[in-house]
C-alpha positions in Angstrom: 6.3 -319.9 30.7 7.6 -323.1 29.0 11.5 -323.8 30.8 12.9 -325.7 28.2 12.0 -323.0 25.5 10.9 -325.4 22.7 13.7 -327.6 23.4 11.2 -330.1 24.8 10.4 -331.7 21.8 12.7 -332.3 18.8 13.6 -329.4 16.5 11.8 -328.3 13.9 14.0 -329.5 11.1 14.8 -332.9 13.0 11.0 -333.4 13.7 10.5 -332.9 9.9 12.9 -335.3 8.5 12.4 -338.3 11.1 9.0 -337.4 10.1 9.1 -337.8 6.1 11.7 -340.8 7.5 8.7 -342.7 9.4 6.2 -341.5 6.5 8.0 -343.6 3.7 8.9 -346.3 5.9 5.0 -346.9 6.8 4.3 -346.5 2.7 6.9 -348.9 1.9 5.6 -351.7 4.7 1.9 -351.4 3.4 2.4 -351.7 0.0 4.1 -354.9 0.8 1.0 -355.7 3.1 -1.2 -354.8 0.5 0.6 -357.8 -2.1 1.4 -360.5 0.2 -2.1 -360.2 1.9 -4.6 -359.4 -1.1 -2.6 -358.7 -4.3 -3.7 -355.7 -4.9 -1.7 -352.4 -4.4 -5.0 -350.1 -4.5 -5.4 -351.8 -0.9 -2.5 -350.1 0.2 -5.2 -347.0 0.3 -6.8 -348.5 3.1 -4.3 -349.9 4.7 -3.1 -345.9 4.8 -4.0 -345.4 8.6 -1.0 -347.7 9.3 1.1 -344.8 8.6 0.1 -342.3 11.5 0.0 -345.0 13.4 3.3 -345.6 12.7 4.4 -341.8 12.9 2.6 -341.5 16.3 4.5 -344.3 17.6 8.1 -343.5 16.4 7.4 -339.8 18.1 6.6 -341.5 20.6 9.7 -343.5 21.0 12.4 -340.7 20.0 10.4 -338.5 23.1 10.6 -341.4 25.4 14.6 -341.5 24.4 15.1 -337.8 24.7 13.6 -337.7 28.1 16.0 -340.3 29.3 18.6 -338.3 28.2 17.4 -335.4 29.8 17.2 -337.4 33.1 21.1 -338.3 32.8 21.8 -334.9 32.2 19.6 -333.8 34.7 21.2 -335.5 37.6 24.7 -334.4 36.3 23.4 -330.6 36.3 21.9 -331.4 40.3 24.9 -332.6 41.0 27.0 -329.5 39.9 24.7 -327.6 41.6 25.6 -329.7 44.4 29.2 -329.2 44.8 28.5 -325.4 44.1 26.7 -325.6 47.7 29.4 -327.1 49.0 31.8 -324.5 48.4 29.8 -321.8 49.9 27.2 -320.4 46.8 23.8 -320.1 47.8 21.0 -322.5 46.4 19.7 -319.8 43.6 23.5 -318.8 42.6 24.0 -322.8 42.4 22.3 -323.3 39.4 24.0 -320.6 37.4 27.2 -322.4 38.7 25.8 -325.6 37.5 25.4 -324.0 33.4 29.3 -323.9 33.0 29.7 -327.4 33.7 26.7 -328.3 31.5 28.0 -326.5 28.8 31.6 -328.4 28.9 29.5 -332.0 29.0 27.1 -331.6 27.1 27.5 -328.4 24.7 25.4 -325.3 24.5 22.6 -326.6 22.9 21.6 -329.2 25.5 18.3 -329.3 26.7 19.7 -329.5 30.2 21.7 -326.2 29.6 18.4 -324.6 28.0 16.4 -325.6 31.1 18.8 -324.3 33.6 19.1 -321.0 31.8 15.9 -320.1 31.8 15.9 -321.6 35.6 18.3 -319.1 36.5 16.4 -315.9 34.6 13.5 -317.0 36.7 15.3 -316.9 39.7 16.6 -313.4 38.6 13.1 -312.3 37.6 12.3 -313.3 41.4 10.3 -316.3 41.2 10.1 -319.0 43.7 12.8 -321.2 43.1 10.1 -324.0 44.0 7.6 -323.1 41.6 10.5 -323.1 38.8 11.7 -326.3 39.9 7.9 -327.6 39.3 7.1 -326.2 36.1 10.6 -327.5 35.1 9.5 -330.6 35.9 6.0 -331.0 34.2 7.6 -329.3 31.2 10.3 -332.2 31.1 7.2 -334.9 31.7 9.8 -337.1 34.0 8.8 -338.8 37.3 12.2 -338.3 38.2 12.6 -334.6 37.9 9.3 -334.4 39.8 10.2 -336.3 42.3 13.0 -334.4 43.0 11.0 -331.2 42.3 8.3 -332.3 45.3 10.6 -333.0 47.7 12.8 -329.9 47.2 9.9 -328.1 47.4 8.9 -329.2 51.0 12.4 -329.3 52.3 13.4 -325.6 51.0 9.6 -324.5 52.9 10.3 -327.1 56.2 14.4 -326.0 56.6 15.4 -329.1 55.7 19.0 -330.7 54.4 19.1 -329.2 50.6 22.7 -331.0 50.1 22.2 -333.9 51.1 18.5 -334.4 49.2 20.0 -333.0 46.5 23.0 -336.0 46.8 20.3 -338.7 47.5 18.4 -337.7 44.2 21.3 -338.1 42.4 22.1 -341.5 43.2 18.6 -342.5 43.1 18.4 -341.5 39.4 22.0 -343.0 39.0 20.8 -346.2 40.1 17.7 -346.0 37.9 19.9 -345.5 35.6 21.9 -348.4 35.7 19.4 -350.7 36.8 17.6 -349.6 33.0 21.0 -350.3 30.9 21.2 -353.5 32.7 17.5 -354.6 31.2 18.2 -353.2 28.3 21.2 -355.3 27.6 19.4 -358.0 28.6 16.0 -357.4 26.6 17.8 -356.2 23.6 18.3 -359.6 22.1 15.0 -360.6 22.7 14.0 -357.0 20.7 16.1 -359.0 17.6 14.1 -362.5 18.1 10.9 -360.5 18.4 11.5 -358.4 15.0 12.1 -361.6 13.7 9.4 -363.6 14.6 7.0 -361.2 13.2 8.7 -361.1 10.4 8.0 -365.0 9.7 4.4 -365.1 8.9 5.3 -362.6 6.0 7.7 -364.4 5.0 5.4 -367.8 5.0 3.1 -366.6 3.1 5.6 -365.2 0.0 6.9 -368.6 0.3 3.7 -370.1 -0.3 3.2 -368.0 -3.2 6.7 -369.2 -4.8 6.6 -372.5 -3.7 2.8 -373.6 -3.9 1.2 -371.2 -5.8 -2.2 -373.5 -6.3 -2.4 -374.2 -3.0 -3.0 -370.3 -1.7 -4.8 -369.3 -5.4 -8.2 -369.3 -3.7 -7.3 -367.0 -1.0 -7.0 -363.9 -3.7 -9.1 -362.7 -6.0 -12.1 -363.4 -4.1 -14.8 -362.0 -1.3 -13.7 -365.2 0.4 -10.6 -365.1 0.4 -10.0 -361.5 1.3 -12.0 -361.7 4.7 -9.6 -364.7 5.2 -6.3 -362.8 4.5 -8.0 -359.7 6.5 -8.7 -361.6 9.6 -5.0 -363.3 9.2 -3.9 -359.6 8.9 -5.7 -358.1 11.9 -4.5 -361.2 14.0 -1.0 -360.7 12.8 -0.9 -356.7 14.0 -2.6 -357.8 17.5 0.4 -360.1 18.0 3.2 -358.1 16.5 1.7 -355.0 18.8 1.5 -357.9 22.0 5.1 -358.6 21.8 6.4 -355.2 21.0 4.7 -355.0 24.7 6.2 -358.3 26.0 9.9 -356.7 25.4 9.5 -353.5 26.1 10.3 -353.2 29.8 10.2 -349.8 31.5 12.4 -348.8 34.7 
């Protein structure tokens, strides 16, 4: 049984139209790549692959930003659940607790207030509150909420301080937290020189064709000249993909 009930992914409608989105932004960039490299927009056809390469990485990207949002919110829902223990609720009861305080940050369709529901009619179903915690955890995909997921799931079995691990998590994801913003802000200005340092090869070559037009003539229209621009191509995506890797730094 899945916890976050579909929630885990974008919705349907969202998925479509950051989908069509990424789809015409990956037409648009090789039709370019098809001119300034070879002249010839029927090379756009197979260039084509560039565009689910594109699409799987942009997924990729918006699922890596939900799940850090889901993280956040996750340590503000374990720490509700928190002060409910404090005031006397049990650990199960704690959770449902924790929903009304979700709800008022974070709204009623938050994927943090979808996973705790179905938390809670698991726990009212009688399931292990262990086993939910787990399968919450896989379903979310983050090392965090596993972590915190493992270690709950020894202490509630061993007797152990459920409080105060719960407390602990917390700030350890809060610290992750702001350690990442930190490297972000740092990084992101690099992000900027690195979009535009790929950018300047492009741009080189147009300039070329403006500017000296006889001197790159031989590199189109030709066998020649198109395993040039090809090889110039494939090195270009190796080190546009290489520094996409440099700057993206992972907490």
């Amino acid at each position: 049984m899945q916890i976050l009930k579909g929630r885990r992914n974008l919705s349907q409608q969202e998925l479509l139209s950051g989908n069509v989105r990424y789809i015409a932004e990956g037409i648009v960039v090789i039709v370019i790549a098809a001119y300034i490299f070879y002249e010839n927009i029927l090379m756009a056809l197979l260039l084509s692959p560039y565009i689910f390469i594109q699409l799987k990485e942009s997924q990729r990207l918006q699922e890596a930003k939900r799940r850090n949002i889901l993280i956040k919110q996750f340590k503000d829902g374990i720490m509700s659940v928190s002060f409910a223990l404090n005031v006397g609720y049990s650990i199960e009861n704690s959770f449902s607790q924790a929903i009304d305080e979700l709800v008022l940050l974070y709204g009623e369709n938050a994927d943090i207030v979808s996973g705790f529901r179905n938390i809670v009619i698991r726990i009212n179903q009688n399931e292990n509150l262990e086993d939910i915690l787990i399968d919450f955890a896989e379903d979310c995909k983050a090392e965090d909420i596993m972590y915190f997921a493992e270690v709950f799931r020894y202490a509630k079995r061993s007797g152990g301080d459920l409080i105060s691990i719960i407390r602990n998590t917390a700030d350890i994801i809060q610290q992750k937290t702001e350690v990442a913003s930190e490297v972000e802000t740092i990084v992101s200005g690099k992000r900027m020189e690195q979009k535009v340092m790929s950018a300047i090869p492009a741009l080189i070559i147009i300039y070329l064709k403006v500017t000296a037009r006889d001197f790159i003539e031989p590199l189109y229209g030709n066998v020649s000249g198109m395993l040039i621009m090809t090889g110039c191509l494939i090195i270009y995506l190796i080190s546009n993909v290489w520094s996409k890797r440099i700057v993206n730094i992972e907490v």
